[in-house]
C-alpha positions as CSV (number, residue, x, y, z in Angstrom):
1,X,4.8,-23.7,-9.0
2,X,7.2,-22.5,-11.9
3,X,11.3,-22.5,-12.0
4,X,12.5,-19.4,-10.7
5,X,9.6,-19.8,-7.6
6,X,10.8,-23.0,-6.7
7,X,14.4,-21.4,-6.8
8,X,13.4,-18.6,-4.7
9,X,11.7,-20.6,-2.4
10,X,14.7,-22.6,-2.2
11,X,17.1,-19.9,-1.4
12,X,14.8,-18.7,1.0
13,X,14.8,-21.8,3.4
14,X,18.5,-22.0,3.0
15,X,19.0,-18.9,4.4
16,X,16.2,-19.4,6.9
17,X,17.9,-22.9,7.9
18,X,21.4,-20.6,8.3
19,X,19.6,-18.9,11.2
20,X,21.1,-20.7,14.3
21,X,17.9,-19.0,17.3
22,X,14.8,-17.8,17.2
23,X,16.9,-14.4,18.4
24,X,19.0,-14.7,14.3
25,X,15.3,-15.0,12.6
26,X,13.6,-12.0,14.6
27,X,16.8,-9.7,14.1
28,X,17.0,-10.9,10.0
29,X,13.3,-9.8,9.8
30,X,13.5,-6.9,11.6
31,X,16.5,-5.6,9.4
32,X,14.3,-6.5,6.0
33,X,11.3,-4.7,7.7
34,X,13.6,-1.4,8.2
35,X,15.2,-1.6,4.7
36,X,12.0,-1.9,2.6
37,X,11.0,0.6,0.3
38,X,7.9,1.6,-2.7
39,X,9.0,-0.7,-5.6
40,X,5.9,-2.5,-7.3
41,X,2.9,-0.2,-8.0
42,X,-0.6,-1.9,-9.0
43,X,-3.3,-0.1,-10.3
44,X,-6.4,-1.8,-10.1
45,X,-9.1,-1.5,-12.6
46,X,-12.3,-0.6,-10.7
47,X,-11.6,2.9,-11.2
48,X,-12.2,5.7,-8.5
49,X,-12.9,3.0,-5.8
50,X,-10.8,2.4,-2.7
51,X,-8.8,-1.2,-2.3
52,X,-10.7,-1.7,1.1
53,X,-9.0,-5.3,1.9
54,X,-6.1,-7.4,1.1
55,X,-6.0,-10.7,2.2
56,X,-3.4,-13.7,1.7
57,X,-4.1,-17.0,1.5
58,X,-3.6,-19.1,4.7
59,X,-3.1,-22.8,3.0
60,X,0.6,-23.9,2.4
61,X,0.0,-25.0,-1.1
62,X,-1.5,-21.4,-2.2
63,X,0.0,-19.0,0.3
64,X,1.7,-17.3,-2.3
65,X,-2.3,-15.8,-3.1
66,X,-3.6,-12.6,-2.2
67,X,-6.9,-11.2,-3.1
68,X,-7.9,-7.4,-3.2
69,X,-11.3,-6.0,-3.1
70,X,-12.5,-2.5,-4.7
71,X,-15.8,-1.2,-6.2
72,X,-17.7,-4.4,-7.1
73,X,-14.5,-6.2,-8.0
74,X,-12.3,-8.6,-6.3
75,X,-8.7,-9.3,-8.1
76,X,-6.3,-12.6,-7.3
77,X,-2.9,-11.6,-7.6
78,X,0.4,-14.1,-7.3
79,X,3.0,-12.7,-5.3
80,X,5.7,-15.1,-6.3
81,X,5.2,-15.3,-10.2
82,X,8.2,-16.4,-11.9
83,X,10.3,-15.6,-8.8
84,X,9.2,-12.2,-6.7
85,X,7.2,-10.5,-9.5
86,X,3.2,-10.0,-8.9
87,X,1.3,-10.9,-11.7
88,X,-3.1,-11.2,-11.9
89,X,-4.5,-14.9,-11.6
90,X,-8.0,-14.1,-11.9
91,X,-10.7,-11.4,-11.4
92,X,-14.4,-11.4,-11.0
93,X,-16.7,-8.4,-11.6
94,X,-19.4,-8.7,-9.7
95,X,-22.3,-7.4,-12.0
96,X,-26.2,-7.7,-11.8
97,X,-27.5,-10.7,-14.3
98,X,-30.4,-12.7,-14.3
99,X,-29.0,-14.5,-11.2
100,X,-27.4,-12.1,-9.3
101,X,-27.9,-8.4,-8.2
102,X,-24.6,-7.4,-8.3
103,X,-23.2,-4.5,-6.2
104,X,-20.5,-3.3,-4.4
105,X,-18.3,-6.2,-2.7
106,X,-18.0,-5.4,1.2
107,X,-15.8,-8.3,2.9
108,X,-13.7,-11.2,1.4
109,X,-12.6,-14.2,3.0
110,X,-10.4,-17.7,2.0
111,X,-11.8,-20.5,2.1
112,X,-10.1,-23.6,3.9
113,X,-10.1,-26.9,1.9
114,X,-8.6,-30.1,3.2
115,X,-5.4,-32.1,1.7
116,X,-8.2,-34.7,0.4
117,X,-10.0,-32.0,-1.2
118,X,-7.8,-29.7,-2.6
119,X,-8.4,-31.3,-6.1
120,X,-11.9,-30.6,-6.5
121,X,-13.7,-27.8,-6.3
122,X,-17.1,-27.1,-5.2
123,X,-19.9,-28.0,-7.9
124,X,-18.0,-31.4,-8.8
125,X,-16.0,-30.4,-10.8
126,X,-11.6,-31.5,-10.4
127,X,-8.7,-29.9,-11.1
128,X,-5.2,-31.3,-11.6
129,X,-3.3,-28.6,-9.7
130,X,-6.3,-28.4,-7.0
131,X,-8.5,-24.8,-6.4
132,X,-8.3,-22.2,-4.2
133,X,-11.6,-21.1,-2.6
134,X,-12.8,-17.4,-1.7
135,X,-15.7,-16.1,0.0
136,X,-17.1,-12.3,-1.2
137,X,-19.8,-10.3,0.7
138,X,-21.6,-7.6,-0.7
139,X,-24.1,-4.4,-0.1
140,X,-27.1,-6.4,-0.5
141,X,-26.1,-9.5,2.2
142,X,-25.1,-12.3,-0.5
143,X,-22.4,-14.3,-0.2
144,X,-20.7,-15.4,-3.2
145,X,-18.1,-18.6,-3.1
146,X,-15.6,-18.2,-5.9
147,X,-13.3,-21.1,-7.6
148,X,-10.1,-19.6,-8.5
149,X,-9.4,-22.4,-10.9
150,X,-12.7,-21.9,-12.7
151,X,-12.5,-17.9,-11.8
152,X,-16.1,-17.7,-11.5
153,X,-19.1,-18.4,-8.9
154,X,-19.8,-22.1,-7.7
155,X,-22.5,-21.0,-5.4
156,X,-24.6,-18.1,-3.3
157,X,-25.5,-17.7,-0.3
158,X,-28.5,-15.2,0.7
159,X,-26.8,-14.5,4.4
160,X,-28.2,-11.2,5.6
161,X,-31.5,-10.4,3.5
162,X,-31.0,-6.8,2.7
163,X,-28.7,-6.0,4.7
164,X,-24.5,-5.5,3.6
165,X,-22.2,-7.9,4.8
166,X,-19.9,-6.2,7.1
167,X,-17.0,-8.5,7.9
168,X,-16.2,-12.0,6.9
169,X,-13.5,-14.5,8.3
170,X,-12.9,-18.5,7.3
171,X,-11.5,-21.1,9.9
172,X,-7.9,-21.8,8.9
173,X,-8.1,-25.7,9.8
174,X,-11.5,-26.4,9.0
175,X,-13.1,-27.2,5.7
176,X,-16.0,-24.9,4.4
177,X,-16.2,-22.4,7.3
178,X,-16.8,-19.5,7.5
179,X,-18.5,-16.6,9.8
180,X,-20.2,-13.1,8.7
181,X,-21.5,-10.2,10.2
182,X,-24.0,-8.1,8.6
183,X,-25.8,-4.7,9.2
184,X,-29.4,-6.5,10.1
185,X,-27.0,-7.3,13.6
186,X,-26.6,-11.0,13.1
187,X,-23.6,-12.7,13.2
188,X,-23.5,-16.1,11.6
189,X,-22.0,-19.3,11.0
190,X,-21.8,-21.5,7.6
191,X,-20.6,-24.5,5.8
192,X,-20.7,-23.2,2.0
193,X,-19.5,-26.8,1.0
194,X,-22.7,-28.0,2.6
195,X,-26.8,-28.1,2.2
196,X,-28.3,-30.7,0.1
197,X,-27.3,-29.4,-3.3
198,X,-23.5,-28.4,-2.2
199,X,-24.1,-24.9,-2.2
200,X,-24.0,-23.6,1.6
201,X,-25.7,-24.4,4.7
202,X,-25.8,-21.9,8.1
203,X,-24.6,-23.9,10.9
204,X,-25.3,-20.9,13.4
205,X,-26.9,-18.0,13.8
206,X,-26.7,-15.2,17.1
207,X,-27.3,-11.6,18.1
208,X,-24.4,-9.5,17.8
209,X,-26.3,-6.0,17.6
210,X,-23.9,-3.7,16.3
211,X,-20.6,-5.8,15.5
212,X,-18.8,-4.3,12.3
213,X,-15.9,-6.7,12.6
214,X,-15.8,-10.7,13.1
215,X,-12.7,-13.3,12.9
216,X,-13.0,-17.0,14.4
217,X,-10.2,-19.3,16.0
218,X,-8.9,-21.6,13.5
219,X,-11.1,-24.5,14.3
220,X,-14.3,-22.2,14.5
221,X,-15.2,-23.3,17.9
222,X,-15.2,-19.6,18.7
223,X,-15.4,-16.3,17.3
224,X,-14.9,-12.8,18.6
225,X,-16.6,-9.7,17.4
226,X,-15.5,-6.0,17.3
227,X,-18.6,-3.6,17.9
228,X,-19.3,0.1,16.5
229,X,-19.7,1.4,20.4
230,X,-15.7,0.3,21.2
231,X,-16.8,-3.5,22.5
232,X,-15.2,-7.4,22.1
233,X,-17.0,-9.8,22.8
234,X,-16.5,-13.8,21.9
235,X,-18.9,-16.0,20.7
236,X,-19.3,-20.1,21.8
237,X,-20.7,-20.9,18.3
238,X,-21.6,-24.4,18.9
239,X,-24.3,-22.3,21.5
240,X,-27.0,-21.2,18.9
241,X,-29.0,-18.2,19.1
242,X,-30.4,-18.3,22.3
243,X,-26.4,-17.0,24.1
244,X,-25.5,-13.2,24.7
245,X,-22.3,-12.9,23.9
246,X,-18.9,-12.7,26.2
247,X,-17.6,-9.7,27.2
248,X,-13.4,-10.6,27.1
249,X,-11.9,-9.7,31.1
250,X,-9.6,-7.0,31.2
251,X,-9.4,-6.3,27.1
252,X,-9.9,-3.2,25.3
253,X,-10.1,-1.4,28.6
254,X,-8.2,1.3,26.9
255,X,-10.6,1.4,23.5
256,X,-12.4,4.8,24.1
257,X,-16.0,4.1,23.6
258,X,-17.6,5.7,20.7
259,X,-15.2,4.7,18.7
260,X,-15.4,1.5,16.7
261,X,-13.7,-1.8,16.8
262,X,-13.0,-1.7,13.2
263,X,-10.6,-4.8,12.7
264,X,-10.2,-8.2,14.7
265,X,-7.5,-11.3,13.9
266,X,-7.1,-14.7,15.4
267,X,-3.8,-16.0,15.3
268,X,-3.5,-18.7,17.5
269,X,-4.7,-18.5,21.0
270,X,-3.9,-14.3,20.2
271,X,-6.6,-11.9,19.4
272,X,-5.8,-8.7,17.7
273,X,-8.1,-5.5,17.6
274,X,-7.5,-2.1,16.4
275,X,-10.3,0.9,17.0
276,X,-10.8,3.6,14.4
277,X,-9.1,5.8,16.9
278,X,-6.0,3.8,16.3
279,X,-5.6,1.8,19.6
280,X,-4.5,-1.5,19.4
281,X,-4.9,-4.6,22.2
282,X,-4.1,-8.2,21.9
283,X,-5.4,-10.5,24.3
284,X,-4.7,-14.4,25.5
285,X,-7.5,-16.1,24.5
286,X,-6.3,-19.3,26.5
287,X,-5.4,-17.5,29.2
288,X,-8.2,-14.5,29.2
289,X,-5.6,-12.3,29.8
290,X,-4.7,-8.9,28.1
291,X,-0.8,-8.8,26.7
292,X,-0.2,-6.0,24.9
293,X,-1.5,-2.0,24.1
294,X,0.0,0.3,22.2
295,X,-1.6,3.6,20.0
296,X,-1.0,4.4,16.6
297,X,1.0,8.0,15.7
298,X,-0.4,10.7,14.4
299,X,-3.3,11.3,16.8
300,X,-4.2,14.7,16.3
301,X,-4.2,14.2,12.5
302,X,-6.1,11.0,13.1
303,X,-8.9,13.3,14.8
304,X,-10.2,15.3,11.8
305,X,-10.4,11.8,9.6
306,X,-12.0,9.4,12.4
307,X,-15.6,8.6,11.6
308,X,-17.6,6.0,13.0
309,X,-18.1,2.5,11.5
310,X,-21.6,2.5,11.8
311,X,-21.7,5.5,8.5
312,X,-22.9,3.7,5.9
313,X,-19.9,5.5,3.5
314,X,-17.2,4.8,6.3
315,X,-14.6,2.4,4.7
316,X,-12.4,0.5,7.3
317,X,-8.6,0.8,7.8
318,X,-7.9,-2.8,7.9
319,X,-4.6,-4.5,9.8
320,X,-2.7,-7.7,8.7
321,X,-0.6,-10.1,10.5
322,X,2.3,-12.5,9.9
323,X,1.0,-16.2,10.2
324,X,2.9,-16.4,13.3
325,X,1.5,-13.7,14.3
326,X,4.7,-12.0,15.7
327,X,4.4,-9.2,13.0
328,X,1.0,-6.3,12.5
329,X,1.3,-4.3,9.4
330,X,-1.3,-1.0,9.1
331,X,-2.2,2.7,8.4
332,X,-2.9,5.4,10.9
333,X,-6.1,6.3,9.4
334,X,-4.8,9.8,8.6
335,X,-4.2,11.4,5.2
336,X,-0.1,10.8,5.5
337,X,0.0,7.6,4.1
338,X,2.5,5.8,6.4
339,X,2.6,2.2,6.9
340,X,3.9,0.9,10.1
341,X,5.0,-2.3,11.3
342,X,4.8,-3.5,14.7
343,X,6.3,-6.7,17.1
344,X,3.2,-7.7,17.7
345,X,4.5,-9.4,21.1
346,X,6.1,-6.3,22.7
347,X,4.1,-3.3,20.9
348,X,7.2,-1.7,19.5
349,X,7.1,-0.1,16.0
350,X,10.1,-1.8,14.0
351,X,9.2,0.2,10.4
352,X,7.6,3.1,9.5
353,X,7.3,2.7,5.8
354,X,6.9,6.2,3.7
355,X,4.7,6.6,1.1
356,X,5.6,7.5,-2.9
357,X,5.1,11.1,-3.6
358,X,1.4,10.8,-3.1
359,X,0.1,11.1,0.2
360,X,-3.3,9.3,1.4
361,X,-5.6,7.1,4.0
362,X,-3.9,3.6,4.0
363,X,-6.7,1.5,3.9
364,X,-5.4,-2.2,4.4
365,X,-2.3,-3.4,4.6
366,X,-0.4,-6.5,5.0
367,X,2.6,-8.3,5.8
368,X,3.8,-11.5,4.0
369,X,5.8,-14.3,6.7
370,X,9.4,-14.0,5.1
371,X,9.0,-10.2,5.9
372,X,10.6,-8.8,2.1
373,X,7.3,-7.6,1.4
374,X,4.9,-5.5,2.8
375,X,1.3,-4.5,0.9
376,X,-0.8,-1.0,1.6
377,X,-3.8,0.0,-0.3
378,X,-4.0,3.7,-1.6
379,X,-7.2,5.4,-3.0
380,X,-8.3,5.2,-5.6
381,X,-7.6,1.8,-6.4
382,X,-3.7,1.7,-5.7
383,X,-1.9,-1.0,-4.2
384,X,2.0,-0.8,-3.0
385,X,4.3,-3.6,-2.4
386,X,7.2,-2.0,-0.4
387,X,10.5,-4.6,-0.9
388,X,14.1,-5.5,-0.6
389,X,15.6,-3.1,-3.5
390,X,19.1,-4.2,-3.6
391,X,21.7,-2.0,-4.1
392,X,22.7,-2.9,-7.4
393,X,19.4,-2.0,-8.8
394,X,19.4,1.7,-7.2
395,X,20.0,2.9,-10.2
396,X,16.4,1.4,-11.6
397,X,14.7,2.6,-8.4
398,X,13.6,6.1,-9.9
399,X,11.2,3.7,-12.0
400,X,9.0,3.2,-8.9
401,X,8.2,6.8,-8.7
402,X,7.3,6.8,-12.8
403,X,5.5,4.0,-12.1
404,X,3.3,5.3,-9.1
405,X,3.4,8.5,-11.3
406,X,1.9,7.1,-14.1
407,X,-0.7,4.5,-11.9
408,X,-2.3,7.3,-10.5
409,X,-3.0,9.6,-13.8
């Protein structure tokens, strides 16, 4: 961590600790959310291809790590360098060589690593400052297990033979972890710090037909699977093969079937799932009971744009959540390029964050815990960062729109 992070962090928990109720933090958030605004543009380097994920890290010592996928290229970005700047860590292109085929990257994942093990990374080798672990998926079923510190491949995993790797997710509390569904309809389980040689090991392996989207509870006890025909169902994956999967009581009764289940999250004992036609459920897994609904705007524009999941060409609109999970961030899955942000524990919209000049599908999106920023991914290979643009910088803010300008040429 450098100077002017530490100082940020710094001013940031003062000013949290200034917040006397949990009613002070929800109503500072919600006034960042309402005042944010296009500032940072990235333009990613894997040309013409769509950003189709953007994922932060979930430890404490590297949460300040988010990792985008496009083409057959997956880019780690810090979101705090030297203060509130974003600025690349490391990138992998993942090209065909005599050990790997290469291909377009489908699904990304982190990768949990424990206190005791966050100075080594996998293949043996340590690091002073510790690692950061992500899992990649691609078109041809491989999983590939990246070290941040060593930017490069530590080991492969062949998980669905043939077949692309639709969705991935990693336990949040549990070393190694992680859970995959591909299109040969399996969904499965693995340690990729286990195996004899270090280098992955499948710890389960079940049925799951048509699922397109997959996330597991932070222990991976359980996971719960979105399906292509507008089905949830959770998974007991200490149960093997030989189990059908649970259909959830009372959720998604209001997902229209046809229409896929294109994006679950965990967070907690809360289960999140959007459908393609933009309706949204979250459901108490503890409880099995159904909390909240709510539909995306924008549903007649949404019509001429939905497609279903099980197109080989369809691209996902990915959600993202606060930690806490009290905050959803995501596109409409129309062309107007709107990000909106939602109280996850109510269903009301609190933001709906315009786009910069160019209008487009939003396909991922994400929310950072401290609320100042918000990420949306923009074909072709266009990532925003709405934030805080104080007023004494107005006068810089017509930069942004050079900037975007300039991005997009």
């Amino acid at each position: 961590m450098n100077s002017p992070e530490r100082r940020l962090r710094k001013a940031r928990a003062l000013e949290a600790a200034s917040l006397k109720s949990a009613r002070d933090v929800d109503d500072a958030h919600r006034a960042i959310l309402r005042s944010l605004r296009v500032k940072t543009v990235i333009r990613e380097n894997h040309g013409d291809a769509h950003t189709r994920a953007i994922e932060f890290s979930r430890c404490e010592r590297t949460k300040n790590l988010f990792a985008t996928i496009g083409g057959s290229t997956v880019t780690v970005y810090d979101d705090e360098h030297f203060g509130d700047h974003t600025a690349v860590v490391a990138q992998y292109v993942h090209e065909a060589t005599e050990h790997e085929r290469g291909g377009k990257i489908t699904s990304m994942c982190w990768v949990t690593q424990s206190a005791e093990k966050e100075n080594a990374a996998t293949g043996g080798t340590t690091h002073e400052f510790g690692d950061a672990v992500l899992a990649i998926g691609d078109e041809n079923g491989v999983i590939s297990v990246i070290s941040i510190a060593e930017n490069r491949v530590v080991s492969r995993i062949d998980a669905h033979p043939g077949a692309a790797v639709r969705d991935m997710d990693g336990a949040s509390a549990r070393d190694g972890f992680v859970v995959s569904v591909g299109k040969d309809g399996f969904l499965k389980a693995w340690d990729v710090f286990g195996g004899e040689d270090g280098e992955g090991e499948c710890v389960g392996t079940f049925d799951a037909q048509n699922a397109c989207s997959v996330a597991c509870d932070a222990d991976g006890s359980s996971a719960v699977t979105g399906h292509s025909q507008g089905k949830v169902k959770r998974w007991n994956l200490s149960a093997g093969i030989e189990q059908l999967g649970e259909s959830l009581t009372g959720f998604a009764s209001t997902f229209t079937e046809g229409h896929a289940v294109e994006c679950v999250r965990i967070v907690g004992d809360v289960l999140f799932a959007k459908t393609r036609a933009g309706r949204f459920e979250t459901y108490d897994l503890a409880k099995n009971k159904a909390l909240k609904q709510w539909t995306l705007p924008n549903a007649s524009r949404r019509a001429s744009t939905i497609k279903k999941l099980a197109n080989d060409d369809d691209t996902p609109c990915r959600f993202g959540t606060s930690t806490n999970g009290k905050y959803v961030a995501c596109g409409d899955s129309t062309h107007e390029g709107v990000v909106y942000v939602y109280d996850a524990r109510t269903g009301e919209e609190i933001s709906a964050l315009q786009p910069l000049r160019v209008t487009g599908v939003v396909y991922a999106a994400a929310v950072v815990d401290h609320c100042r920023h918000v990420f949306a991914s923009y074909g072709p290979a266009v990532v925003w960062r709405y934030e805080v643009i104080p007023s004494t910088a107005d006068a810089d803010a017509p930069n942004a729109v050079s900037a975007f300008e300039a991005a997009v040429k």
